[in-house]
BAPAMI-967311 format. One record per atom (N, C-alpha, C): residue number from 1; residue in one letter; atom name; z, y, x. Coordinates in steps of 0.2 Angstrom, whole numbers, plus 5000, padded with zeros to 4 digits. Layout:
% residues N
NUM_A_CA_Z_Y_X
...
This chain:
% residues 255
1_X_N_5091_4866_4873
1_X_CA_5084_4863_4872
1_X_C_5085_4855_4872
2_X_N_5081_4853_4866
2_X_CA_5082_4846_4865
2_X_C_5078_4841_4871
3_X_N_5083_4836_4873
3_X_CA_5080_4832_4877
3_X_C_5071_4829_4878
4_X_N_5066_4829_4879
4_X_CA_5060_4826_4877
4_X_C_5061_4821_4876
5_X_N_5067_4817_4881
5_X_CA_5063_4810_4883
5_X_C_5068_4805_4877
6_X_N_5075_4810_4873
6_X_CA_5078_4809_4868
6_X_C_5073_4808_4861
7_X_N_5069_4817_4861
7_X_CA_5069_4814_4856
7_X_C_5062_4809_4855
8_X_N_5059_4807_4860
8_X_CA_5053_4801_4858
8_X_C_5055_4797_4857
9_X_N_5063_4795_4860
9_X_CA_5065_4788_4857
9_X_C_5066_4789_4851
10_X_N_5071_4793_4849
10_X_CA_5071_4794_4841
10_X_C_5064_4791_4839
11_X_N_5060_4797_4838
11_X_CA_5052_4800_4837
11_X_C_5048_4790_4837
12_X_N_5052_4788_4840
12_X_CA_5047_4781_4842
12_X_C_5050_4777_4838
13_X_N_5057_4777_4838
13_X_CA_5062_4772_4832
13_X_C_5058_4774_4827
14_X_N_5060_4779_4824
14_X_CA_5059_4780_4816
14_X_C_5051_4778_4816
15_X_N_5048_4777_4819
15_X_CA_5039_4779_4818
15_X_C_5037_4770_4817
16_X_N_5041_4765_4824
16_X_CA_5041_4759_4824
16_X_C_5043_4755_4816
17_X_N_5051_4759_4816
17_X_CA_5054_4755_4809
17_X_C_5048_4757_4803
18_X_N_5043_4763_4801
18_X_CA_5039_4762_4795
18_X_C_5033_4759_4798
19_X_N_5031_4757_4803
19_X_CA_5024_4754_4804
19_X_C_5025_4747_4803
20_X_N_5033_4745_4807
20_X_CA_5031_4736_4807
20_X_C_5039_4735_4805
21_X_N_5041_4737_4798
21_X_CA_5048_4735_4795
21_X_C_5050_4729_4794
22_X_N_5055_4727_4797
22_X_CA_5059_4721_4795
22_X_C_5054_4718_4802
23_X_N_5052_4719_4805
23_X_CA_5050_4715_4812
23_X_C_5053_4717_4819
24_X_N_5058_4722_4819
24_X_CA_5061_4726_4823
24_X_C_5069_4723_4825
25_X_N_5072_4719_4829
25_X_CA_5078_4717_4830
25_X_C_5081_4720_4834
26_X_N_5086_4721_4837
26_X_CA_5090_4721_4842
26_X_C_5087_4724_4847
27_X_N_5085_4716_4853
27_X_CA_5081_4717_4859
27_X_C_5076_4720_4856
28_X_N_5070_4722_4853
28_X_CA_5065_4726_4850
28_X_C_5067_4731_4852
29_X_N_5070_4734_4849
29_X_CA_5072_4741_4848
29_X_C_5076_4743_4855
30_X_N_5078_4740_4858
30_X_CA_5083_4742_4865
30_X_C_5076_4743_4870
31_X_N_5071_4736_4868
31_X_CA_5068_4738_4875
31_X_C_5061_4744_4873
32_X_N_5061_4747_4867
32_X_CA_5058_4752_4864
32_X_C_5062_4757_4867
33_X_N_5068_4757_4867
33_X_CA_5075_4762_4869
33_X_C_5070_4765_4879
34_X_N_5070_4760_4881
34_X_CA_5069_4757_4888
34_X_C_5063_4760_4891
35_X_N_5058_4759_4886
35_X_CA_5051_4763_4889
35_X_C_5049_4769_4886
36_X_N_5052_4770_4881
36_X_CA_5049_4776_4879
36_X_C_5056_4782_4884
37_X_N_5062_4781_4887
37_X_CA_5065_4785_4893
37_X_C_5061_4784_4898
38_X_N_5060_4777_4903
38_X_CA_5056_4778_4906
38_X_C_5050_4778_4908
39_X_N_5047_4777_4902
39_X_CA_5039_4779_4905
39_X_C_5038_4783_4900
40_X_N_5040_4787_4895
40_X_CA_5036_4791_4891
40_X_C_5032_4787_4886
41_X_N_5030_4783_4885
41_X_CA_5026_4780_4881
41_X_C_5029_4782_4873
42_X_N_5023_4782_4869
42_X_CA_5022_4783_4864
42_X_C_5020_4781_4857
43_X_N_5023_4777_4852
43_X_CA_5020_4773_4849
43_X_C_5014_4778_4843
44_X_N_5015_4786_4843
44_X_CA_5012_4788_4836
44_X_C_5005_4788_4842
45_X_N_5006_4790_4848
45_X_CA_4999_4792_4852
45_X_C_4995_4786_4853
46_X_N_4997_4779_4849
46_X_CA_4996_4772_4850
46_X_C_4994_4770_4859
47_X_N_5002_4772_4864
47_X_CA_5002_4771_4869
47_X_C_5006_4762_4871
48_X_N_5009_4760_4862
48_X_CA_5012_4755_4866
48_X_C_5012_4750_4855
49_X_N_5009_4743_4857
49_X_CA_5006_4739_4850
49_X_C_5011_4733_4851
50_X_N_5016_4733_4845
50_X_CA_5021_4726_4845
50_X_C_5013_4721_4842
51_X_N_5012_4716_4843
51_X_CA_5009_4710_4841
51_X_C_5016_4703_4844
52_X_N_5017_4702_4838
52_X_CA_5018_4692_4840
52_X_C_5025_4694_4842
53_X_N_5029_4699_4841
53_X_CA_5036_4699_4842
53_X_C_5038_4701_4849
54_X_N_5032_4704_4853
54_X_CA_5033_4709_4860
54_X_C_5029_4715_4859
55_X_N_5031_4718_4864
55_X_CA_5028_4726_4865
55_X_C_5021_4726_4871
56_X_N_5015_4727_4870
56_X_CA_5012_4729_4872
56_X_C_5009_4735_4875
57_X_N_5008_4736_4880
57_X_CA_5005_4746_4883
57_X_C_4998_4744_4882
58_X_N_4996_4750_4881
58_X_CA_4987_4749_4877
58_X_C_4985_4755_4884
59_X_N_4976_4752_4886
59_X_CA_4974_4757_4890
59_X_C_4976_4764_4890
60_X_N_4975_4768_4885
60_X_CA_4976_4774_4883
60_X_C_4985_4777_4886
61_X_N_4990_4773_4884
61_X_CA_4996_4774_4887
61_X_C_4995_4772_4894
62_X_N_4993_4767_4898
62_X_CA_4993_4768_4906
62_X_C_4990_4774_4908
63_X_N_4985_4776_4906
63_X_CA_4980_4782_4906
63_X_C_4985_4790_4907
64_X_N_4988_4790_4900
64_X_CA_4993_4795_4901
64_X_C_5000_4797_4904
65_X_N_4999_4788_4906
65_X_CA_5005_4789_4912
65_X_C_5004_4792_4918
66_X_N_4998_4789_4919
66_X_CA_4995_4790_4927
66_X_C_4993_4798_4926
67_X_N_4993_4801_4921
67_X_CA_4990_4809_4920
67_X_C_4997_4811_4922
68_X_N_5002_4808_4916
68_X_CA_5010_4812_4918
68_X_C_5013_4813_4925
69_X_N_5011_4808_4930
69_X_CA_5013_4805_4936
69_X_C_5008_4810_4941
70_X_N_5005_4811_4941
70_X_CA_5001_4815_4943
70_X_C_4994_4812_4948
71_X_N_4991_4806_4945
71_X_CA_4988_4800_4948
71_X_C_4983_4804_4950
72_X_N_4982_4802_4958
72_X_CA_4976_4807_4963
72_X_C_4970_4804_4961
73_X_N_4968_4797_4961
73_X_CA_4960_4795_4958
73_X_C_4964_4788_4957
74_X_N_4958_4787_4953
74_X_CA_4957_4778_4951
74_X_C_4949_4777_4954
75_X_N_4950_4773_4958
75_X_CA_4940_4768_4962
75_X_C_4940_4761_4958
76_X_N_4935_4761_4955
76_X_CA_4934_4754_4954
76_X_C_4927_4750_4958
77_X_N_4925_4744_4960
77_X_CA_4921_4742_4961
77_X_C_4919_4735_4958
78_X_N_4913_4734_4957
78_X_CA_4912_4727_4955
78_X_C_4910_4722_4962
79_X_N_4913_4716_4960
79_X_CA_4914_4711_4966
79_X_C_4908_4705_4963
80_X_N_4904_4708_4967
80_X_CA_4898_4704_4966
80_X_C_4898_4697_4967
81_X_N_4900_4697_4973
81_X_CA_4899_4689_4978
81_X_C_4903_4684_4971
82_X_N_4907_4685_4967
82_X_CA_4909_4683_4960
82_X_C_4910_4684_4956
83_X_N_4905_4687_4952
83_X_CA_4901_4689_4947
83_X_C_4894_4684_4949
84_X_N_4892_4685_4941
84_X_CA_4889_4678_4938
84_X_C_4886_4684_4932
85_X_N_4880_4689_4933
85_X_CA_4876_4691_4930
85_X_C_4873_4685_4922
86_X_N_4868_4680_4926
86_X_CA_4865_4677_4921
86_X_C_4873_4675_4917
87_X_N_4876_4674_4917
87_X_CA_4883_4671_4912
87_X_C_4889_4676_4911
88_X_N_4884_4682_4912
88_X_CA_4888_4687_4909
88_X_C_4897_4688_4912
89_X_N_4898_4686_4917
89_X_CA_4904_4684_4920
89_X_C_4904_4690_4926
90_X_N_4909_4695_4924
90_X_CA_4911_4701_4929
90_X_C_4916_4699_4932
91_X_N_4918_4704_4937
91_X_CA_4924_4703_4943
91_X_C_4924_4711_4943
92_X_N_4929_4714_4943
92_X_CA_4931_4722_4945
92_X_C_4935_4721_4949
93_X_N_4936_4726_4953
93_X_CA_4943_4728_4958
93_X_C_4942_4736_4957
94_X_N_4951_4736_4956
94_X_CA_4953_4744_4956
94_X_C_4958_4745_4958
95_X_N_4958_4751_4962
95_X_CA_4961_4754_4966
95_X_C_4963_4761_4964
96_X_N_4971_4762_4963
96_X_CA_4975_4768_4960
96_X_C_4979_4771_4967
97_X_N_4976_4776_4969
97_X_CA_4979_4781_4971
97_X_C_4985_4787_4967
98_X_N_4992_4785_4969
98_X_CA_4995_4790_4967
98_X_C_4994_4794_4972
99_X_N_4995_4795_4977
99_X_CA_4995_4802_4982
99_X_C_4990_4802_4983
100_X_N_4987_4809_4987
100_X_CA_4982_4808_4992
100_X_C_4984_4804_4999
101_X_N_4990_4803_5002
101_X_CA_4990_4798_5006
101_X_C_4991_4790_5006
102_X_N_4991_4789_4998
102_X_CA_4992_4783_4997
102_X_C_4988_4776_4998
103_X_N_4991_4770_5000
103_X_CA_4986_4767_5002
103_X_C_4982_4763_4999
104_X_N_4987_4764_4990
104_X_CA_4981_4762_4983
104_X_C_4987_4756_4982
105_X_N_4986_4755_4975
105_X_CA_4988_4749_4972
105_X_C_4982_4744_4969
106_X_N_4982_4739_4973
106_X_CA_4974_4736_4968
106_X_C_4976_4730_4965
107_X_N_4970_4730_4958
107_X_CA_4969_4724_4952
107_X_C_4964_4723_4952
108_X_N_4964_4717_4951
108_X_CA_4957_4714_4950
108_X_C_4957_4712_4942
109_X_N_4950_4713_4937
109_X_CA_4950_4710_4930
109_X_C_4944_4707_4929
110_X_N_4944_4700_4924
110_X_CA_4940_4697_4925
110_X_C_4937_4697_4916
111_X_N_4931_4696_4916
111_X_CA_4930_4695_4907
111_X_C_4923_4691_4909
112_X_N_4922_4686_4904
112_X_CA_4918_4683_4902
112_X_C_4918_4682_4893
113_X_N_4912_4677_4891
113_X_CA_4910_4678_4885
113_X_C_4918_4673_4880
114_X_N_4920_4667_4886
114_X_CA_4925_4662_4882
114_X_C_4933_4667_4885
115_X_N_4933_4673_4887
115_X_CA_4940_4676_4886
115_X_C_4939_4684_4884
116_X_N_4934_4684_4880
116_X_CA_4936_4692_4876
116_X_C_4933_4689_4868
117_X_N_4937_4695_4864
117_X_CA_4936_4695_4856
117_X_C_4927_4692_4857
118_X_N_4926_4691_4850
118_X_CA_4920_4690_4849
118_X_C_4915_4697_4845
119_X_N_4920_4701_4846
119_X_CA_4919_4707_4841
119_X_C_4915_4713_4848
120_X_N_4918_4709_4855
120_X_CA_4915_4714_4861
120_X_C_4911_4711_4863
121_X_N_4907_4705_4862
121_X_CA_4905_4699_4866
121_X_C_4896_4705_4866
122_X_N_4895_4705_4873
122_X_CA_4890_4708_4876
122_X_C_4892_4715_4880
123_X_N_4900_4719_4881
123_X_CA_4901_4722_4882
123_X_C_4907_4717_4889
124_X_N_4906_4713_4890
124_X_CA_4911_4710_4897
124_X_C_4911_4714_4902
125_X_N_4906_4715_4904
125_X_CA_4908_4720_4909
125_X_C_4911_4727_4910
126_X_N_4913_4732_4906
126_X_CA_4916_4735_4904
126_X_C_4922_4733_4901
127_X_N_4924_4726_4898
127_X_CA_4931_4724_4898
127_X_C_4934_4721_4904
128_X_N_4929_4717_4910
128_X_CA_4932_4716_4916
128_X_C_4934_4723_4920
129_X_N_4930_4730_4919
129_X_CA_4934_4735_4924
129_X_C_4938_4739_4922
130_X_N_4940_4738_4912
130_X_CA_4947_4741_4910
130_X_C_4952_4736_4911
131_X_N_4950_4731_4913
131_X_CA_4954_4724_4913
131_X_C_4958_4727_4921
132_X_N_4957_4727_4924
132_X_CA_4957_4728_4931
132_X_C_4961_4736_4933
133_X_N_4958_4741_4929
133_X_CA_4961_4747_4930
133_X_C_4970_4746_4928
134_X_N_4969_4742_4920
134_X_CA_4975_4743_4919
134_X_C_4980_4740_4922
135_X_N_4978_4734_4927
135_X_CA_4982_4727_4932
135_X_C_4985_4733_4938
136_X_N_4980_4739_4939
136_X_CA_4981_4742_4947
136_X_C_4984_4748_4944
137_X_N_4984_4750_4936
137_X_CA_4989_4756_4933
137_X_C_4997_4754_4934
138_X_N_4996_4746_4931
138_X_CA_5004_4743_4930
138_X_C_5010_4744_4937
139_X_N_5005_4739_4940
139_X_CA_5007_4740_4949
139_X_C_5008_4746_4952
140_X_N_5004_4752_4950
140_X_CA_5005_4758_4952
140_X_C_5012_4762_4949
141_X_N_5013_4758_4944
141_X_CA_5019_4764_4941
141_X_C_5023_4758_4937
142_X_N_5025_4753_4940
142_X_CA_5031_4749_4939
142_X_C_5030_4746_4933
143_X_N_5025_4745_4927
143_X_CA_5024_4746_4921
143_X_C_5024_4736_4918
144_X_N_5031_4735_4917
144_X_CA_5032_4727_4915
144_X_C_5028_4724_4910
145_X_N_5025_4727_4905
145_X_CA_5021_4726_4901
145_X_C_5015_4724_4902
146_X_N_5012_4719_4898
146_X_CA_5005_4715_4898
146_X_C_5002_4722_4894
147_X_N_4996_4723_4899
147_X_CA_4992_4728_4892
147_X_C_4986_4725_4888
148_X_N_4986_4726_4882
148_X_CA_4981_4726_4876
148_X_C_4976_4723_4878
149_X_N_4974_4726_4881
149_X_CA_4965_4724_4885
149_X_C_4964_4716_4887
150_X_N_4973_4716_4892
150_X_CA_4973_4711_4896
150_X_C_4973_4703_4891
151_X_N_4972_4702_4883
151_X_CA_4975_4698_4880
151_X_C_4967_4697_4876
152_X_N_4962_4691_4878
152_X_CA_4956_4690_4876
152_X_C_4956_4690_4869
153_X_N_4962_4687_4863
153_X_CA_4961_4690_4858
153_X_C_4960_4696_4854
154_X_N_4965_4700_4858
154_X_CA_4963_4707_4855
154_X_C_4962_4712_4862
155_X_N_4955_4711_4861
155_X_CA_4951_4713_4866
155_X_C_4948_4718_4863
156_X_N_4945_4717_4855
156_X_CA_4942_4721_4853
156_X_C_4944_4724_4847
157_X_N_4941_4729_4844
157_X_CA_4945_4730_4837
157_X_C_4948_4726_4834
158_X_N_4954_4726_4832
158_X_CA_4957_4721_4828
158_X_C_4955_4721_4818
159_X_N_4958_4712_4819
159_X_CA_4957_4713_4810
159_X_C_4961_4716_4807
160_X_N_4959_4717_4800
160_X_CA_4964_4722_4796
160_X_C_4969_4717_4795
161_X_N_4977_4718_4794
161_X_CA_4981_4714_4792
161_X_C_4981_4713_4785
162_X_N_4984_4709_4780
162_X_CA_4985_4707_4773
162_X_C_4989_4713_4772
163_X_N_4988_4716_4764
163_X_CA_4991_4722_4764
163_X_C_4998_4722_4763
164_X_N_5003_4724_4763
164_X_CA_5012_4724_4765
164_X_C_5013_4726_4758
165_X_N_5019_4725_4755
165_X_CA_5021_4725_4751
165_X_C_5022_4732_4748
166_X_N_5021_4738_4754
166_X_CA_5022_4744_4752
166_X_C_5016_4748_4751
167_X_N_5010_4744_4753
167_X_CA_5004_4747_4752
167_X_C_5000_4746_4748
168_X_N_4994_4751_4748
168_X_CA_4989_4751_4742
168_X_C_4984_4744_4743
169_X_N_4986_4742_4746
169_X_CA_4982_4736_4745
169_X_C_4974_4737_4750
170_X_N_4974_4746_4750
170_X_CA_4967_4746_4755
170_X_C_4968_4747_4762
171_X_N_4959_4746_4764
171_X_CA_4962_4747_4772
171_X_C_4956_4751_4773
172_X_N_4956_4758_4773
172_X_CA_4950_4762_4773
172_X_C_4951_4763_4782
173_X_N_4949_4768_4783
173_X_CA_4945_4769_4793
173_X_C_4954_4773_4794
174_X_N_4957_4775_4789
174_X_CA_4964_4777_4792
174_X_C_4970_4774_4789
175_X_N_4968_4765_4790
175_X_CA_4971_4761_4788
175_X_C_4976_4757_4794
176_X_N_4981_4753_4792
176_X_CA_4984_4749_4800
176_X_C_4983_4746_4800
177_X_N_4978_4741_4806
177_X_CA_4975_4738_4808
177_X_C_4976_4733_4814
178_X_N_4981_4725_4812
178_X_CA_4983_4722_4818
178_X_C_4988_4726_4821
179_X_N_4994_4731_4820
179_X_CA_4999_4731_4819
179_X_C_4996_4739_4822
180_X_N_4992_4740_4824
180_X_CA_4990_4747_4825
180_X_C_4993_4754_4819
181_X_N_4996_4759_4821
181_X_CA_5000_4764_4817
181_X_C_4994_4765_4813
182_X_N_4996_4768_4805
182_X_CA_4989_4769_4802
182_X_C_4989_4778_4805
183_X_N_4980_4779_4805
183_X_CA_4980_4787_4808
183_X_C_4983_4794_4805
184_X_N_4983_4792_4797
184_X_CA_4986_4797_4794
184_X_C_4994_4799_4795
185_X_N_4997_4792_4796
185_X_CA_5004_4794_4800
185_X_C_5004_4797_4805
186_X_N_5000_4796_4811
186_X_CA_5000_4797_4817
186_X_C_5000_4805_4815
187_X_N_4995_4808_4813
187_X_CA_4994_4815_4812
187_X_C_4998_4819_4808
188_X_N_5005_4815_4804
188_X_CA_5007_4820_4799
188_X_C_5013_4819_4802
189_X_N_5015_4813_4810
189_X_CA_5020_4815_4813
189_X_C_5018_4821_4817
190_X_N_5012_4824_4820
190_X_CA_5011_4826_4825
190_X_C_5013_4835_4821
191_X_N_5010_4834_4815
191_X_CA_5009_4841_4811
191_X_C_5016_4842_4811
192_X_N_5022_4837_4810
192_X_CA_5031_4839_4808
192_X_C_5032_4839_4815
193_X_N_5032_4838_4819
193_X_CA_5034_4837_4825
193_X_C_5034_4845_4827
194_X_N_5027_4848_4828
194_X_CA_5025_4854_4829
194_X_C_5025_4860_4827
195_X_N_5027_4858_4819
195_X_CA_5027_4862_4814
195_X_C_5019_4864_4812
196_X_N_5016_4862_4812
196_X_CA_5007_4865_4811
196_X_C_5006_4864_4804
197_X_N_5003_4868_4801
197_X_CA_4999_4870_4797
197_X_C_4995_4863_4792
198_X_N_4998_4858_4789
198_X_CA_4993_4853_4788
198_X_C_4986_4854_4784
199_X_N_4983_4858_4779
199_X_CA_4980_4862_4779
199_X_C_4975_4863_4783
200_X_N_4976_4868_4787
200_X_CA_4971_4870_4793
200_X_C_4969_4864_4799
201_X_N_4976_4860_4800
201_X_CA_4975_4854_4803
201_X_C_4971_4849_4801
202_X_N_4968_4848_4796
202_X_CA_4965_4844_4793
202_X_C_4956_4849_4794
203_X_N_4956_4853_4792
203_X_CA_4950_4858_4792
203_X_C_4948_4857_4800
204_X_N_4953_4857_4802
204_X_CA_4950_4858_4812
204_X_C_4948_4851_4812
205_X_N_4952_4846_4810
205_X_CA_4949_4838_4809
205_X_C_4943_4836_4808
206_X_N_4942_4838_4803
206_X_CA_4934_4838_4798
206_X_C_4929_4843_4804
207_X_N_4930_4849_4806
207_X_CA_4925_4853_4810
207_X_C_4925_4848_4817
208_X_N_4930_4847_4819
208_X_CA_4931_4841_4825
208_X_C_4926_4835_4825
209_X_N_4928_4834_4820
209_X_CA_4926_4825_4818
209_X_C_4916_4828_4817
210_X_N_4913_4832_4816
210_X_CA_4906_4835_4812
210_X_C_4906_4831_4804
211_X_N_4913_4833_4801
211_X_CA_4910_4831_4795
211_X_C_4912_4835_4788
212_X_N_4912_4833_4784
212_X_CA_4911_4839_4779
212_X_C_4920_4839_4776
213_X_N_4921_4831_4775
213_X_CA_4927_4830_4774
213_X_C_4932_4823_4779
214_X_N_4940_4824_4780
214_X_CA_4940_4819_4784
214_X_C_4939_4814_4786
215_X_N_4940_4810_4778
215_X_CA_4940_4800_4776
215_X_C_4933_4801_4777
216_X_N_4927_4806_4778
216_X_CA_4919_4804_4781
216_X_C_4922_4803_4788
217_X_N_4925_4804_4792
217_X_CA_4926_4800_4801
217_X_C_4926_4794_4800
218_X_N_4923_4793_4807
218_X_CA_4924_4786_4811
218_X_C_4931_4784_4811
219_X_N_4933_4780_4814
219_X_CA_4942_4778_4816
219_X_C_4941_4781_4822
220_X_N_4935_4781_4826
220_X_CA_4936_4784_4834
220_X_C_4936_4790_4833
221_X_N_4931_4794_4831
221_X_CA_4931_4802_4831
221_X_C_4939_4803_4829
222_X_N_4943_4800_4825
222_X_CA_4949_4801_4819
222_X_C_4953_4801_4827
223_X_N_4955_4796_4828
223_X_CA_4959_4794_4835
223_X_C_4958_4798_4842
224_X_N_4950_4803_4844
224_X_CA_4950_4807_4848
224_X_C_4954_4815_4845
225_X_N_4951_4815_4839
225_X_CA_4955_4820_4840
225_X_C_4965_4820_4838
226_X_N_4967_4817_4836
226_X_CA_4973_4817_4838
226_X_C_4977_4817_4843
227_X_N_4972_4811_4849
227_X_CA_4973_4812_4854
227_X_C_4973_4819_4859
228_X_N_4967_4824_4855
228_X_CA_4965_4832_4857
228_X_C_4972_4834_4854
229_X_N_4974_4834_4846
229_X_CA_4978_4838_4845
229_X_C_4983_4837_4848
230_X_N_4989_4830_4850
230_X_CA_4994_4830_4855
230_X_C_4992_4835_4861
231_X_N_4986_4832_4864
231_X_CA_4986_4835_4870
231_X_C_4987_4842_4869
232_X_N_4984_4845_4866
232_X_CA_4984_4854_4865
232_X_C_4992_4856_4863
233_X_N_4995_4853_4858
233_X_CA_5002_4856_4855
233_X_C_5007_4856_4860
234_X_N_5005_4850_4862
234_X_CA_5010_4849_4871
234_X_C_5011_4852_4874
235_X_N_5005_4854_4877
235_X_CA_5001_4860_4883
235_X_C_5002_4868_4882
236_X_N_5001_4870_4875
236_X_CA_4997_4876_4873
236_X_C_4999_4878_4868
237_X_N_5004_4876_4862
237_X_CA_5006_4877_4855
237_X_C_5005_4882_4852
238_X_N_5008_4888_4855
238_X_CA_5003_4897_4853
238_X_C_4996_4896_4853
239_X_N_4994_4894_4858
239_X_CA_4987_4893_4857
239_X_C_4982_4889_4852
240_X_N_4987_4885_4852
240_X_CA_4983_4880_4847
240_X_C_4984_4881_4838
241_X_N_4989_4884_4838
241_X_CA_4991_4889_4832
241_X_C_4987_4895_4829
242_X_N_4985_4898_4836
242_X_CA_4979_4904_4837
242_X_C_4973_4901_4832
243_X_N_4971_4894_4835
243_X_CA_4965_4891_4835
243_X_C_4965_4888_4828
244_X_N_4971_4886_4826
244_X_CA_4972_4884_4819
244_X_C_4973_4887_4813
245_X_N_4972_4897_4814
245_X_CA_4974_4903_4812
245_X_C_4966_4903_4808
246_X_N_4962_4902_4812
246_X_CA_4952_4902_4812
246_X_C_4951_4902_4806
247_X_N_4955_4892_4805
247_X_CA_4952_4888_4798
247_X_C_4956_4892_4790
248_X_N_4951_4896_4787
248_X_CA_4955_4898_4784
248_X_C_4959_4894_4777
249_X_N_4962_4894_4774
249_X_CA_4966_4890_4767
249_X_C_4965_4893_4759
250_X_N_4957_4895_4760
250_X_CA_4953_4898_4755
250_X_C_4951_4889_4750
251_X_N_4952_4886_4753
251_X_CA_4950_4878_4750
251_X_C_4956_4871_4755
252_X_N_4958_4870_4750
252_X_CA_4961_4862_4754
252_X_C_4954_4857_4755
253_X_N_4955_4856_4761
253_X_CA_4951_4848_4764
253_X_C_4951_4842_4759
254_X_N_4949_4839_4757
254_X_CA_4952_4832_4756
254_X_C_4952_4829_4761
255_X_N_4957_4822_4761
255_X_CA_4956_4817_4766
255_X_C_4958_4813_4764
């Protein structure tokens, strides 16, 4: 049986060297060696974003570490007495429970209007309590990395980068995005990985996503369910195979 924790690092090398080519050196790639053994992180599950020549952990990978680790609860509360409603200025504190007897790891995250994107500007309070969760994730599970959230410029969707010399020039909703893996990669690792039905995977996609074809999704519909798909083929493979048996291959999807 082949290692897991092997082959992600592979699985993350080859995945990093076609997302951000000729950006990847030595140290890069040793300390991509380093987290994807010890914490599992993932770059196709977009659980970890190179920006500016470092690695980044995005909410989403703290989240499935604390799932893989077996995190008893997360509490958040807002810290009123410093918070500042009229100026839009929140204060969270969060408390991560790994055991039921533990006695919590806490973070506090702070967001106002002059340190998040301007792309989230009205939603501060909800980036002060992801700010916070991820401060009391890190803590909880040794995690040396800054995450994503934590960095007011890319707080919010990011911009599309200039196209790369290897691309079409477009950046449609499953395009890469500020160093973000483009989606269709993501899903055509997951399909080789698994072996699934690309086909049928895409038909589940489209019925997933409520659309008729796939490039009609969102980028978020697009990214939950991949997120679904790992999580199922992981979990359940026969099953998810059963379920992907449904969609019949009487017509190909576009995407």
């Amino acid at each position: 049986m082949i290692d897991k924790r092997v082959s992600l690092k592979t699985e993350n090398a080859e995945f990093a060297q076609s997302v951000w080519p000729g950006q990847l050196g030595r140290a890069l790639l040793a300390a991509l060696d380093s987290l994807s053994t010890k914490y599992g992180l993932s770059i196709a599950l977009g659980d970890l974003l190179l920006l500016d020549g470092k690695w980044y952990v995005t909410h989403a990978g703290l989240l499935r570490t604390a799932q893989r680790r077996r995190c008893h609860g997360i509490r958040t509360s807002l810290q009123k007495d410093v918070s500042d409603p009229i100026a839009n200025r929140w204060v969270f504190k969060a408390t991560v429970y790994r055991t039921p007897s533990s006695r919590g790891f806490v973070g506090y995250g702070d967001a106002d209007p002059s340190n998040v994107s301007t792309l989230v500007r009205g939603a501060e309070m909800r980036m002060a309590e992801t700010r916070a969760v991820d401060r009391a994730l890190r803590k909880a599970y040794g995690v040396g990395l800054c995450s994503v959230e934590e960095l007011g410029s890319f707080s919010g969707p990011p911009k599309p980068l200039a196209a790369s010399p290897h691309s079409n020039g477009t950046h449609g909703s499953n395009g890469s995005n500020n160093g973000h893996p483009r989606l269709r990669d993501q899903l055509c690792l997951l399909i080789r990985k698994y072996e699934l039905d690309p086909v049928r995977v895409k038909r589940y996609a489209a019925d997933f996503c409520g659309t008729e074809i796939l490039r009609d999704a969102g980028r978020d519909l697009v990214e939950s369910f991949i997120t679904t798909l790992a999580d199922q083929a992981a979990k359940d493979r026969d099953g998810l195979i059963c379920k992907l048996n449904s969609y019949g291959q009487a017509e190909a999807v576009k995407s």
